[in-house]
C-alpha positions in Angstrom: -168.2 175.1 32.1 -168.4 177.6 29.0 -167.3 181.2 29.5 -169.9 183.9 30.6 -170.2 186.7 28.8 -170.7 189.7 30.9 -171.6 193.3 29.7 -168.8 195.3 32.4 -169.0 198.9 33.0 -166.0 200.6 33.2 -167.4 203.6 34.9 -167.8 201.3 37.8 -164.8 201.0 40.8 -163.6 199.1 42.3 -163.3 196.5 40.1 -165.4 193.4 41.9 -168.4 195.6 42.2 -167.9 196.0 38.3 -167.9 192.2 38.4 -170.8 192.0 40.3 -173.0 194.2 38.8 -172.8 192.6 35.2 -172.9 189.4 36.6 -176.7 190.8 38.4 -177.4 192.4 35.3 -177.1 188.6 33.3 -179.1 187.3 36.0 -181.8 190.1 35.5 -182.1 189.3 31.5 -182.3 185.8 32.1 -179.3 184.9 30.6 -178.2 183.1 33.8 -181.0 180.9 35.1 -181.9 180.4 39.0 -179.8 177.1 40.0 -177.0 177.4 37.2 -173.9 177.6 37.8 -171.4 180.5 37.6 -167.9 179.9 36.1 -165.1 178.9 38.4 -163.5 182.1 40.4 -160.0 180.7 38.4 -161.7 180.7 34.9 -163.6 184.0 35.3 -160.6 186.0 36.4 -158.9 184.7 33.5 -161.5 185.8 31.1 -161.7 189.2 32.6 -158.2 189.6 33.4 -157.8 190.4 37.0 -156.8 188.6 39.9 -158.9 185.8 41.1 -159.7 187.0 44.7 -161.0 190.4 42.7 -164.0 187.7 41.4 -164.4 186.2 44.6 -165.2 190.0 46.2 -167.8 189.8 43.1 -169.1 186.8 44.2 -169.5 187.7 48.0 -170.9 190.3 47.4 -173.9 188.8 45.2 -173.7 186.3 48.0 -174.3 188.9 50.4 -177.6 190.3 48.3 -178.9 187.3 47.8 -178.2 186.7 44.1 -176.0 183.9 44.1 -175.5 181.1 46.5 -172.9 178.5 48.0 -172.6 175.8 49.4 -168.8 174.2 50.7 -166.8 172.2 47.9 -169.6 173.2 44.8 -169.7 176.0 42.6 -171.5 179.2 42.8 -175.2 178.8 41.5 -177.8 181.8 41.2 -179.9 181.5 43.9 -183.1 179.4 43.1 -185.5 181.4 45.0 -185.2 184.7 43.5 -188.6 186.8 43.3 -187.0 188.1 39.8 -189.7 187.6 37.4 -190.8 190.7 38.1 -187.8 192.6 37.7 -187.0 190.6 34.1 -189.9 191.6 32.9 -189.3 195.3 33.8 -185.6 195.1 32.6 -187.0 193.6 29.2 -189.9 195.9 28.5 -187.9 199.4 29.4 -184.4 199.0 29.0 -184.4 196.2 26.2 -184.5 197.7 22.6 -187.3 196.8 20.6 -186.5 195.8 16.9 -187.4 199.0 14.4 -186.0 197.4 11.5 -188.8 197.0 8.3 -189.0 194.0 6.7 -190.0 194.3 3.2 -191.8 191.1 2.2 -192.6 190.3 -1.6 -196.5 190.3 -1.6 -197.0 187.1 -2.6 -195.1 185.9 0.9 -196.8 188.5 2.9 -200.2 187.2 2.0 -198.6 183.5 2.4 -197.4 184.5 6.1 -200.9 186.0 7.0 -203.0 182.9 5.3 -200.9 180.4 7.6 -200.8 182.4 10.9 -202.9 179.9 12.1 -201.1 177.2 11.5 -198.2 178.5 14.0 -200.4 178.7 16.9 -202.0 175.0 16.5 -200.3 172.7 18.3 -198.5 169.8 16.4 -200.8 167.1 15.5 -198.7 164.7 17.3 -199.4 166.2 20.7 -202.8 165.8 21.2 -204.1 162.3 23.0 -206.3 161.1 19.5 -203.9 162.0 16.5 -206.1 161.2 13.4 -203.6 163.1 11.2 -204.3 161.1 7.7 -200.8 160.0 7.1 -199.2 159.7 9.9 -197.3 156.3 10.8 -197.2 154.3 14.1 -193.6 155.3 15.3 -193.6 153.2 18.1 -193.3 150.0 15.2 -190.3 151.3 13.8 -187.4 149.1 14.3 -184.9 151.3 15.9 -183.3 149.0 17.6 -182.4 147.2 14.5 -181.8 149.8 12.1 -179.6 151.3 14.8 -177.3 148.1 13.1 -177.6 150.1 9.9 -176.6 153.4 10.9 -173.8 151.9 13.0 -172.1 150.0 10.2 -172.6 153.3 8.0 -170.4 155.2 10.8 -167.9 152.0 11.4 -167.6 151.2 7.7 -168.5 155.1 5.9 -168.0 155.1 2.5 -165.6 158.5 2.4 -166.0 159.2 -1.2 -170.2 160.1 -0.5 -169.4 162.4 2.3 -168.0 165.0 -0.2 -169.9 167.5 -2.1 -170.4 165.8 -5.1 -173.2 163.0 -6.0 -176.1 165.7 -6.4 -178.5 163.3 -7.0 -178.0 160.9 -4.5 -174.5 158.4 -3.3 -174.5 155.4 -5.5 -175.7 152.8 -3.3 -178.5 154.7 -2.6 -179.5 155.3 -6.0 -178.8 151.5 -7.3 -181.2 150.4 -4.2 -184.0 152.6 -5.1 -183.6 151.9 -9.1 -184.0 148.1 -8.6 -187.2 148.3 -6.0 -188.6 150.8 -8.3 -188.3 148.3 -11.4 -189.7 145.3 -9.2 -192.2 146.7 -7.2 -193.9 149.2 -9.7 -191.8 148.6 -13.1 -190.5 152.2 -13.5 -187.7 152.1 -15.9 -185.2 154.7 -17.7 -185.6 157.0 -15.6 -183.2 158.9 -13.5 -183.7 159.2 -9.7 -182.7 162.1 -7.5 -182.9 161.9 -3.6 -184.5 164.3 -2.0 -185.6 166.0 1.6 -188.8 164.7 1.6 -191.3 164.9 -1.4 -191.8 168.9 -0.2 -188.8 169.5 -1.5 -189.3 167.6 -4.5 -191.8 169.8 -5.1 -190.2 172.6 -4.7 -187.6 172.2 -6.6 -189.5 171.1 -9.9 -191.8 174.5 -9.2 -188.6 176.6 -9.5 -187.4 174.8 -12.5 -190.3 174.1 -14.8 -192.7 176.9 -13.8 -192.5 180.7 -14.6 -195.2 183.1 -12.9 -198.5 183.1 -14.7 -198.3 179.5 -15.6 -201.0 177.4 -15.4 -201.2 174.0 -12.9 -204.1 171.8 -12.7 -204.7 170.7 -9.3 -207.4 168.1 -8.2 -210.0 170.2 -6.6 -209.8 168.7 -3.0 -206.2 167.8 -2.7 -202.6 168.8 -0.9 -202.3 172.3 0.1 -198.4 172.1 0.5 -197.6 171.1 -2.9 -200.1 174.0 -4.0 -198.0 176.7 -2.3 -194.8 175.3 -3.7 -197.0 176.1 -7.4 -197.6 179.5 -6.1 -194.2 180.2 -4.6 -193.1 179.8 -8.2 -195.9 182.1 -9.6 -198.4 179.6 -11.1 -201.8 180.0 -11.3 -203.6 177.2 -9.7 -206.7 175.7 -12.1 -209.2 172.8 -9.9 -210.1 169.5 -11.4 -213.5 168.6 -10.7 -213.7 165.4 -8.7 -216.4 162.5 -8.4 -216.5 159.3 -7.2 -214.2 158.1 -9.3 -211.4 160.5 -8.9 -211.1 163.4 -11.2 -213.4 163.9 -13.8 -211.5 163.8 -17.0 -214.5 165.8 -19.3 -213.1 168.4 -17.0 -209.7 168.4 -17.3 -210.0 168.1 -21.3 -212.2 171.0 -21.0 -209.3 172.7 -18.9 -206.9 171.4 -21.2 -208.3 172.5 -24.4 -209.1 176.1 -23.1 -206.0 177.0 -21.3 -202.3 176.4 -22.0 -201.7 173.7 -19.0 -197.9 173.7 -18.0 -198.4 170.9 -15.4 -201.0 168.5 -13.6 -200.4 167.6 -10.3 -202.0 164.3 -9.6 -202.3 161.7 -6.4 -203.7 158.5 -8.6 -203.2 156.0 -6.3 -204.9 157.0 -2.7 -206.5 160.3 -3.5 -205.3 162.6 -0.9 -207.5 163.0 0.6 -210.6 161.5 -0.4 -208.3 158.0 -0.9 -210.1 157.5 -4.1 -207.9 155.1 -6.2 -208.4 156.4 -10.1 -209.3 153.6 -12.5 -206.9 152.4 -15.4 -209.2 154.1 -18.2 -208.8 157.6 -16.9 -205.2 157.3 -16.3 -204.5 156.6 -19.8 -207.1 159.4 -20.9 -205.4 161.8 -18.4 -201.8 160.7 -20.4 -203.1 160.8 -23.6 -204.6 164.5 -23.1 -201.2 165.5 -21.4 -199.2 164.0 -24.3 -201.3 165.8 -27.1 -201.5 169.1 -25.4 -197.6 169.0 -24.0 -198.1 169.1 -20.8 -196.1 167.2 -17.8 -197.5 165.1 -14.7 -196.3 165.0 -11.6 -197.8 161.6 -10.1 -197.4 162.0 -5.9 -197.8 158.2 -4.7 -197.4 159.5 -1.4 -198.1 155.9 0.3 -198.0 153.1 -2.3 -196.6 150.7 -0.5 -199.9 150.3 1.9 -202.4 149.1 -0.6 -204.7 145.9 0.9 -207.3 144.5 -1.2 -205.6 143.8 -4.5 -202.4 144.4 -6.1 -201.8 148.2 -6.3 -201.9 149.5 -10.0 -199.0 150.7 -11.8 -197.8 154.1 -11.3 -198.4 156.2 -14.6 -194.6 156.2 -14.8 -194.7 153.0 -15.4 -195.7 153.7 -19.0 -194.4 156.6 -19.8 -193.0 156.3 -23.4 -192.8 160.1 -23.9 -191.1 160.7 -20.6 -193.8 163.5 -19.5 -194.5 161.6 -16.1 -192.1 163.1 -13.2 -192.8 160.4 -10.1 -192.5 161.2 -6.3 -192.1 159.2 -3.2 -191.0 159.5 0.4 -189.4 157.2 3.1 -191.8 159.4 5.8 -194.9 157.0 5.7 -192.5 153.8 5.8 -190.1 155.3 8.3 -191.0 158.5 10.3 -190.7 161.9 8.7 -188.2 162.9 10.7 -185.8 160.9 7.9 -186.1 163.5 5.1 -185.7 161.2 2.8 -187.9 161.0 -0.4 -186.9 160.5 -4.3 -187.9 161.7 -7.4 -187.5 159.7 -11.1 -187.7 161.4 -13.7 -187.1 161.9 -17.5 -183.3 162.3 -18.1 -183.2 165.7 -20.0 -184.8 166.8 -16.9 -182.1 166.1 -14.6 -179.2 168.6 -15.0 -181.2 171.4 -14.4 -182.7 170.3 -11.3 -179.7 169.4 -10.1 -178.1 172.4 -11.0 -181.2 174.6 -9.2 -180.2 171.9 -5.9 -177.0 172.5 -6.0 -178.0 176.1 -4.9 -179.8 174.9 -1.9 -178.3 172.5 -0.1 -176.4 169.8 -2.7 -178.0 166.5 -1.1 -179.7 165.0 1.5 -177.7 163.4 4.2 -175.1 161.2 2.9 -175.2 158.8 5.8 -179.3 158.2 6.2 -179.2 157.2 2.8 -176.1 154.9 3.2 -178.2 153.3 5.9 -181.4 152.8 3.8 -179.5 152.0 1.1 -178.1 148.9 3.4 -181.2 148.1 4.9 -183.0 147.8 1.5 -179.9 145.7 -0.1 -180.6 142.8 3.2 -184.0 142.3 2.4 -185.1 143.9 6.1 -186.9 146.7 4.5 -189.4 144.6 2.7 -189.7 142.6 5.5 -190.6 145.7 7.2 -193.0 146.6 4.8 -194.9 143.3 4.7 -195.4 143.4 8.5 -196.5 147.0 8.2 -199.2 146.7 5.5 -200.7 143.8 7.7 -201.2 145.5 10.8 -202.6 148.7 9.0 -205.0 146.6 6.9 -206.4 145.2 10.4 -206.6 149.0 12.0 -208.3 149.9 8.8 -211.1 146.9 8.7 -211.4 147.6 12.6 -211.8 151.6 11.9 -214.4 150.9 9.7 -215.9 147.7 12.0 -216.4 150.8 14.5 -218.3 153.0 12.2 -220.7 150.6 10.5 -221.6 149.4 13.9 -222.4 152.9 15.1 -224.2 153.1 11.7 -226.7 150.5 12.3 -228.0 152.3 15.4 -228.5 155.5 13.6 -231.0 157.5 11.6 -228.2 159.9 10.3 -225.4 157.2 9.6 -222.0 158.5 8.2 -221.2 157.6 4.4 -218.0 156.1 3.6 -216.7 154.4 1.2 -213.8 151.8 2.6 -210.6 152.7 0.8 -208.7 149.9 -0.8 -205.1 151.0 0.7 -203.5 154.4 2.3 -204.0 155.3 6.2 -207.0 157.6 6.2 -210.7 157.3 5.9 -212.6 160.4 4.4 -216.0 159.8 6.1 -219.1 162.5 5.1 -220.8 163.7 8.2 -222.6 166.4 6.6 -222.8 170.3 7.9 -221.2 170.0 11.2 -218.0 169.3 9.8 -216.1 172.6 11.2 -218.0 172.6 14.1 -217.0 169.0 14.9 -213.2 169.8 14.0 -213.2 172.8 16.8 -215.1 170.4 19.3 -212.6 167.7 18.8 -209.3 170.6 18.9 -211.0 171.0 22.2 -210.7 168.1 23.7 -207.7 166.5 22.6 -208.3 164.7 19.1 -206.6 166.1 16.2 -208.4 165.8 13.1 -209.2 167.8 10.0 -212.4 168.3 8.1 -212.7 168.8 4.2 -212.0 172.4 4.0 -208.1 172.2 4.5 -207.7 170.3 1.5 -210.2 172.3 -0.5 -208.6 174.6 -3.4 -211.6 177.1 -2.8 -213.0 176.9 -0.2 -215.3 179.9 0.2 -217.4 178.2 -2.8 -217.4 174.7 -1.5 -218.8 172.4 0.9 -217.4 171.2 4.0 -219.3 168.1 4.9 -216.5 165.5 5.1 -213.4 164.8 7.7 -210.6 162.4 7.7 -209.8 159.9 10.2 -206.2 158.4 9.9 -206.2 154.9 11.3 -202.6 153.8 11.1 -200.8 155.7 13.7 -203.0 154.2 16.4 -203.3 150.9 18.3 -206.6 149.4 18.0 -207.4 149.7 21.4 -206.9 153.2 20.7 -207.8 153.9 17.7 -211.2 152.4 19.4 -211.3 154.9 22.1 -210.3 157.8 19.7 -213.4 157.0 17.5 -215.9 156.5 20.0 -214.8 159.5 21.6 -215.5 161.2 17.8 -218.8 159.5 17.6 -220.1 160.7 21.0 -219.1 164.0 19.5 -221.0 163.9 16.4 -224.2 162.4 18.7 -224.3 165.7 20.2 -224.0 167.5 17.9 -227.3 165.9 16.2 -228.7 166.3 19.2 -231.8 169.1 18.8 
């Protein structure tokens, strides 16, 4: 039982009404609960330093008033059935300070704070019945069970040397795990990798270094809001990239380019996020060869790469990357949960002592021991495995997503227009004007989804005619319900 800390008045006499009334006033603040238990009549007398019948008098007498109750060979407990929410609320709103202090927020923060107030009162995507949250895993695949054998041989067999400070970029076997799967899977070479929490981070971290405030960023022009705050955090000024079917359109960003001095481009090539939009070999190369000319670094997000269904997925831009102007990002949170905080970054090598120096002044590295553990599992060959058996089953909720929606299509004079992505976990489906109305409908009534104008870099001067439906946290059979509960949705709202 952990000591109680009690606010005693000396004024008061005798001494167990002293007791008695700071023990009354913890119960009135809520800082003793109805149906806890008080300390032991031994241990409290010890911590007030009188004699242990003194806090039996004490607890008597609350007995006797009806705060505290007991019953023969169990502790004291505050009584359960106490009318006292009343009399907490009274105790908090007049005798309970209010803070005065001022916080003084830089204004860049203070408009940040106010633009996401929102965002604190939604409830977490996860919590509502239909979660079509774009890239959001199935948890309920992940092999706990067996990776529990992972983390277990981590803690029975540590490797003491990682669980010091040093090893800023990551502990070894970590590091020679991810270097090889790079070089395999997606034939990134020379490059150094750093481990990071999560690709936020990531982000963060190369804002702070590379960017200084007034820089300029091009950003697609429908794309990820939190790596655009992490620009802004640093100062940037944030320049769209007008998209079309294809992906960006690169007469666009040459324009950009050639009028303004570009310090970065943030880029999702693979999966667009969000329209999933995988950009074709030709503009890649154009998109380097503009970057190279004008000096200007990429940071390529392949956010999901490992899900890609129809074809071999192309090469990450880092793959080619003779000039070293190609900083590439990943995370464990799609393969594993994102409750891992575990992503990396490779990058040129001239890049890496600074970041690691501007790391070291946050928080050194991620934890040691989840990436012992994923370092292991990788090394067995169980994390591919994983993969494999992954990518099938989300290529069969994605071909039954769509199934859904070009059935409800062919009864319809107002069908939906998509265009079937050829990996990620999202479809970005047009559905016209109703868009934010059918976001707010579906908020209502427990189906978490969001429509084109949280991923739109202005949105006061762009349409909102699109949403996007994640398909691979959901079972079929519920992803099926989830949809045709979205459908019935949109039929009413077409409804004159």
């Amino acid at each position: 039982m952990p000591l109680l800390a009690l606010a005693l008045d000396n004024t008061i006499r005798p001494r167990f009404l002293q007791i008695a009334m700071g023990i009354k006033k913890s119960i009135q603040f809520g800082q003793l609960q109805p149906g806890e238990p008080l300390p032991s009549t031994r241990t409290l007398a010890k911590q007030v330093d009188c004699h242990r019948h003194t806090v039996m008098s004490a607890y008597q007498e609350l007995i006797a008033q009806g705060w505290l109750c007991a019953t023969q060979r169990q502790a004291y407990t505050v009584n359960q059935h106490l009318p006292i929410d009343t009399s907490q609320h009274l105790v908090r709103t007049e005798e309970k300070p209010t803070s005065t202090f001022q916080w003084s927020l830089k204004p860049d923060q203070l408009a940040n704070a106010n633009s996401n107030s929102n965002s604190h009162t939604q409830p977490p995507a996860h919590t509502f019945e239909f979660n079509f949250a774009g890239g959001q895993a199935d948890l309920s695949l992940f092999p706990f069970q067996h990776f529990k054998a992972y983390l277990n041989h981590t803690l029975v067999r540590p490797d003491l040397s990682e669980l010091h400070y040093g090893n800023l970029a990551g502990t070894a076997l970590f590091i020679e795990q991810v270097s090889t799967y790079l070089r395999k899977t997606r034939n990134i070479q020379h490059k150094d990798i750093i481990a990071v929490n999560g690709s936020q981070e990531a982000l963060y971290l190369l804002s702070q270094v590379l960017l200084s405030p007034g820089d300029h960023v091009a950003v697609e022009s429908l794309g990820y809001q939190p790596a655009w705050q992490a620009f802004r955090a640093a100062g940037a000024r944030l320049l769209p990239i007008k998209q079309h079917k294809q992906g960006i359109d690169i007469e666009a960003l040459t324009a950009l380019a050639e009028h303004q001095k570009l310090k970065l481009i943030y880029l999702t090539p693979l999966h667009q996020y969000p329209t999933t939009v995988t950009l074709p070999i030709a503009e890649r190369m154009a998109i380097y060869q503009l970057a190279a000319q004008h000096n200007i670094a990429i940071i390529e997000d392949d956010y999901d790469h490992e899900f890609h269904y129809d074809s071999q997925p192309l090469s990450p831009m880092a793959s080619d990357d003779p000039q070293g102007l190609v900083i590439y990002l990943a995370t464990f949170s799609k393969i594993m949960f994102p409750g891992n905080r575990l992503g990396i970054m490779a990058i040129d090598k001239a890049l890496t002592p600074a970041l690691l120096h501007y790391r070291q002044l946050m928080n050194h590295k991620p934890n040691a021991l989840m990436q012992q553990a994923v370092a292991n599992w990788m090394q067995t060959g169980d994390f591919e495995r994983h993969l494999r058996k992954m990518t099938k089953i989300y290529h069969q909720r994605r071909d039954h997503a769509v199934k859904i929606i070009n059935t409800y299509n062919e009864h319809r004079l107002k069908p939906l227009t998509l265009t079937i992505p050829a990996g990620g976990m999202a479809l970005w489906v047009e559905v016209g004007n109703m868009a934010a109305t059918l976001e707010t409908l579906c908020h209502q009534n427990g189906i978490y989804l969001l429509s084109e104008k949280h991923f739109q870099l202005t949105p006061d001067t762009s349409p909102n005619s699109h949403i996007r439906i994640g398909f691979a946290g959901m079972s079929e059979e519920k992803l099926q319900q989830g949809i045709d509960k979205l459908l019935h949705f949109i039929d009413s709202l077409n409804t004159p």
